[in-house]
C-alpha positions in Angstrom: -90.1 6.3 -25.5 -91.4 9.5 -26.9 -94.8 10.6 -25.0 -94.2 13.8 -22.9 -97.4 15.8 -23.9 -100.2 13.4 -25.2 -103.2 14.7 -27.2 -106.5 13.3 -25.9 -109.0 13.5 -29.6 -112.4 12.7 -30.0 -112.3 9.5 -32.6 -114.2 11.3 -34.9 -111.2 13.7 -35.2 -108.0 11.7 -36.0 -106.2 12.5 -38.2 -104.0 11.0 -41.5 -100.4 10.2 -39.5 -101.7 9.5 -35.9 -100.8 7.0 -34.4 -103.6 6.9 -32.0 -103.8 4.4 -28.4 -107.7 3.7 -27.8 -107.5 1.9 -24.5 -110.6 0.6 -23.0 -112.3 -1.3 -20.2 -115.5 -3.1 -21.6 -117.1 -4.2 -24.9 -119.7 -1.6 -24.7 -116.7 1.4 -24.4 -114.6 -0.6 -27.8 -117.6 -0.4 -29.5 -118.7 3.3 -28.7 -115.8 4.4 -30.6 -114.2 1.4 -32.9 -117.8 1.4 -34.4 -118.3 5.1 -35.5 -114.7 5.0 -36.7 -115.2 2.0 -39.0 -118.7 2.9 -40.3 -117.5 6.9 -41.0 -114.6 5.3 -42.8 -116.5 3.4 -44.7 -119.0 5.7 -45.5 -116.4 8.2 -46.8 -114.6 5.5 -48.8 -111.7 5.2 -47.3 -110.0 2.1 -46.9 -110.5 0.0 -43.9 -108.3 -2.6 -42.6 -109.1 -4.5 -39.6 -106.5 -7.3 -37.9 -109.2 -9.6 -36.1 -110.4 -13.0 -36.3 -114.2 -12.1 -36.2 -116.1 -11.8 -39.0 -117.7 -8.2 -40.7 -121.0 -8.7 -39.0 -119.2 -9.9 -34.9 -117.1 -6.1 -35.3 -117.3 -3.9 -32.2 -119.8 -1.2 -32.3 -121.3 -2.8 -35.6 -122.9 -6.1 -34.2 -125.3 -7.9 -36.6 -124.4 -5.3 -39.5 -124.2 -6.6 -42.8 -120.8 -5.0 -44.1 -120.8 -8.2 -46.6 -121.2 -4.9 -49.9 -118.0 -3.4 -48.6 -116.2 -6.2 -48.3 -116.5 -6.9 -51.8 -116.0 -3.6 -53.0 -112.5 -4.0 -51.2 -113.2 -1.0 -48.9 -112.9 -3.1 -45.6 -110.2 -5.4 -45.4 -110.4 -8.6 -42.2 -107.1 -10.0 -42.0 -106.6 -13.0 -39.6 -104.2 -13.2 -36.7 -102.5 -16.1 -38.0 -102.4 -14.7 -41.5 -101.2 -11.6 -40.3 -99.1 -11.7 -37.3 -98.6 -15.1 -36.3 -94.9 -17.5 -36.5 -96.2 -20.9 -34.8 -98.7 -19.2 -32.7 -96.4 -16.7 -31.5 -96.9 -12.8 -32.0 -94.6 -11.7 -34.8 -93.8 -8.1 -35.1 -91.4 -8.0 -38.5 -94.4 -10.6 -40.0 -97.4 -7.9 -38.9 -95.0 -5.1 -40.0 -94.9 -6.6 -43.2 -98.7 -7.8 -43.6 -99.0 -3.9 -42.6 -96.9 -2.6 -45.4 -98.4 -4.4 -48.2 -102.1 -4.1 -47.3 -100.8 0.0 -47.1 -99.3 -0.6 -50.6 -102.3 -2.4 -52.2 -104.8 0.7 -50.9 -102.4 3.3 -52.4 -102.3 1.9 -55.5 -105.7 1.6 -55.3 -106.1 5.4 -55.0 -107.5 5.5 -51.8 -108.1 9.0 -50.3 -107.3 7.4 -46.3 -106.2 4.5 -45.2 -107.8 3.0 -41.7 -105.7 0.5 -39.5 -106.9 -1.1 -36.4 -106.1 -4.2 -34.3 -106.7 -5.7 -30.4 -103.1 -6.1 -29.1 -104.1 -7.4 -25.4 -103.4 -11.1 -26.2 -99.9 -10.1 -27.4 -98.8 -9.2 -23.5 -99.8 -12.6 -22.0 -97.4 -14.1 -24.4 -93.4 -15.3 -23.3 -91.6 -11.7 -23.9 -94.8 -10.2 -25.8 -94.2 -6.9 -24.0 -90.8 -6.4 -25.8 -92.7 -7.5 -28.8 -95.0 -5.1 -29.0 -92.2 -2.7 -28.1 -90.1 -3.3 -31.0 -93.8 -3.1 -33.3 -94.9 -0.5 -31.7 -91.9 2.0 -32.6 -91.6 0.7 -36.2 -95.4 1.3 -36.7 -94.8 4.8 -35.3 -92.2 5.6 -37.9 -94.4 4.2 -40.5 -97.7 5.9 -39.8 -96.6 9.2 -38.3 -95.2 10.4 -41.3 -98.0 9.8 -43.7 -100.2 12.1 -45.5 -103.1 9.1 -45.8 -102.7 6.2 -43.0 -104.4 6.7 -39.6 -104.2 3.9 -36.7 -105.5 2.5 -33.9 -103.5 0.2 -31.4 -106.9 -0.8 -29.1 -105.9 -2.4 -25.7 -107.7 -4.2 -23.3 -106.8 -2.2 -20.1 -108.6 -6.0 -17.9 -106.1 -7.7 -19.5 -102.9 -5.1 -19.2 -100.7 -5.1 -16.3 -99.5 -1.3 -15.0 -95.8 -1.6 -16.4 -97.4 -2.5 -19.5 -99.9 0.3 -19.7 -97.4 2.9 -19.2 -95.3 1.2 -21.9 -98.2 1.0 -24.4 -99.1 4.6 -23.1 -95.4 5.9 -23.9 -95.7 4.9 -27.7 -99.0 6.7 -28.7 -98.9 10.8 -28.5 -102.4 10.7 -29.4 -105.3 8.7 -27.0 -109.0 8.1 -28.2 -111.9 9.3 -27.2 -115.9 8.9 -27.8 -117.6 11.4 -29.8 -118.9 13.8 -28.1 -122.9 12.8 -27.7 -123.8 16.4 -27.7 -121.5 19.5 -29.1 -122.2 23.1 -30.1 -120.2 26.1 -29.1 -121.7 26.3 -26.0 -121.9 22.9 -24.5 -119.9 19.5 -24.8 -121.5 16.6 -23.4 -119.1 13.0 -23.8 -119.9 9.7 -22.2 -117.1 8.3 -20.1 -116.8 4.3 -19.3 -114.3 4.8 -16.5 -115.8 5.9 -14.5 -119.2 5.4 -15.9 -120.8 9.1 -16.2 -120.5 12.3 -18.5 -117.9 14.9 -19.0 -119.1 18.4 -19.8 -117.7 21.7 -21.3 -119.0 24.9 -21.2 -122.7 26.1 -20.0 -125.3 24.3 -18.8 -127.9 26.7 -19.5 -131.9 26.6 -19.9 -131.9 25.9 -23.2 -129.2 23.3 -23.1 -131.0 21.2 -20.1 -133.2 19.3 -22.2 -129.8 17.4 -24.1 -128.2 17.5 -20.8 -131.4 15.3 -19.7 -131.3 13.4 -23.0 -127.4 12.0 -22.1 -128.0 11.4 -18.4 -131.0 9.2 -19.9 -128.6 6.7 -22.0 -126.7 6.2 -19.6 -126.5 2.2 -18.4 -129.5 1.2 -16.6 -127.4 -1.4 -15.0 -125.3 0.7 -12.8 -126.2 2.9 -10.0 -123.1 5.1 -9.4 -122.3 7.9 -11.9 -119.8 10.6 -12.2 -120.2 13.9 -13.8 -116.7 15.7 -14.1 -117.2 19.5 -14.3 -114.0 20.7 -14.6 -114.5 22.6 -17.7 -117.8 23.5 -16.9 -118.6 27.5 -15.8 -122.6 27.8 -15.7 -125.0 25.4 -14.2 -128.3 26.6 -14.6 -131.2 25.7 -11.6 -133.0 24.1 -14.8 -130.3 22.0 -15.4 -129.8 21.0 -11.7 -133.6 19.7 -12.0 -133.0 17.5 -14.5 -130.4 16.1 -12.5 -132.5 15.4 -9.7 -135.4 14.0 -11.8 -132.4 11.5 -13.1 -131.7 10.2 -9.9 -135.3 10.1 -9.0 -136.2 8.0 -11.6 -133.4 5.6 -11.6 -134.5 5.1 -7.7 -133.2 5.3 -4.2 -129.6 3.8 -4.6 -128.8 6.0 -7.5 -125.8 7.7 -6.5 -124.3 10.8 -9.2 -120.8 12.1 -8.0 -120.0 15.7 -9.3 -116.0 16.1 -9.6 -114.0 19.3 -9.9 -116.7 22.1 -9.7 -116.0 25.5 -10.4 -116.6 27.7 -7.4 -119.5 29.4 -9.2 -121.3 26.5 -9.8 -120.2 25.2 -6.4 -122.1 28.2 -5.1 -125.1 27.7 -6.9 -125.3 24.4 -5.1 -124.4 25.9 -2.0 -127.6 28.1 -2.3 -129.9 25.1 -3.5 -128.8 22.8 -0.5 -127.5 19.5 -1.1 -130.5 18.2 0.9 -132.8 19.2 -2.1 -130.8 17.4 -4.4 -131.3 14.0 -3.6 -128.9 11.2 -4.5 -126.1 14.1 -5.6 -122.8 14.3 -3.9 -120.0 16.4 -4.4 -116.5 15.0 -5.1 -112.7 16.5 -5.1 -113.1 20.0 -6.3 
């Protein structure tokens, strides 16, 4: 196991030879990022291929879409698990290698510019020895992908259906882990969603002229939940602006919202010092 310093890159940003680990806790989170990753591909013309038993239009992130006119124009590739991993309804690792290699040989001779691979690897862990499975596939993919000028992939895991030893073994294979796009970036300000927990990670400055985006992504968030965490870590300006859409968030999602700020600068921390919690309803602060 090779992972000592792992990258942490926005999807948008991988690059040809990473191997990349994208795991996730909800349909909603797959889809925020295994959708903008398939679409961009696509839209660039680079070759796609998906291991999955749903069909173009059931894709996370790209529900009801009509992909039908890349399909045909070989640009996205659905390969089903039994066609491409499966030995009597047992995970296969030298059969997926294999499926992997040839699909990888078709596309370069093809001329294509990248090459996109991405499967779900949860159910492989609930099978008899799967872990040591995915092991063995998991190194030989490594050595396959990491040296190559053209081939980016995606190993997704369902973290509901991983147990800890196996997250830190899925963990140790990738040097590279997935994240959302940013929904907001300019040199001033990052804004990302984050599933777990459900909130927003920021970097940079909040300032007046920023608040209104800041506003904008506090708005998407799910309506369904009530507890939200903002972690402002790498965050060194908080203007009083900002702190007032804030408030009006809260206010308008009602009396149980809750929004937890974690790892405030001492700057900021001041400024909220000043304010007074007790004018900032349904804000807390967290570990700093």
């Amino acid at each position: 196991m090779r992972n000592t310093m792992q990258v942490y890159r926005p999807v948008r940003d991988l690059l040809p030879g990473d191997h990349a680990w994208f795991p996730y806790a909800s349909e909603e989170e797959q889809g925020h990022v295994i959708g903008p990753w398939i679409s961009d591909g696509l839209e660039i013309r680079d070759k796609v291929i998906y291991i999955t038993d749903a069909e173009h239009w059931q894709l996370p992130g790209l529900y009801g879409h009509d992909l039908t006119p890349a399909v045909r124009q070989g640009l996205l590739t659905l390969i089903p698990l039994g066609e491409a991993c499966l030995t009597e309804g047992m995970f296969d690792p030298h059969k997926l290698l294999g499926t992997l290699e040839d699909e990888i040989a078709k596309a370069e001779e093809q001329e294509f510019r990248g090459i996109r691979l991405t499967a779900e690897n949860s159910w492989v862990l609930a099978q008899p020895f799967g872990d040591s499975r995915m092991d063995f596939c998991e190194q030989r993919l490594d050595a396959k992908v990491a040296p190559s000028v053209s081939v980016t992939a995606i190993c997704q895991t369902d973290v509901r259906k991983c147990h800890g030893w196996q997250y830190t073994l899925l963990d140790a294979h990738h040097e590279v882990r997935v994240l959302p796009n940013p929904d907001f970036d300019d040199p001033e300000l990052t804004i990302t969603r984050t599933f777990q927990p459900i909130g927003l990670h920021l970097r940079g400055e909040i300032d007046d002229s920023r608040r209104i985006r800041f506003g904008e992504a506090l708005n998407a968030l799910p309506r369904t939940s009530e507890m939200f965490e903002l972690d402002l870590a790498e965050v060194s300006f908080v203007s009083l602006d900002a702190f007032k859409e804030l408030t009006a968030f809260t206010r308008r999602r009602g009396p149980r919202c809750r929004v937890v700020l974690r790892h405030v600068d001492p700057v900021v921390r001041s400024v909220i010092e000043v304010v007074g919690l007790a004018r900032l309803p349904g804000i807390e602060l967290g570990d700093s």
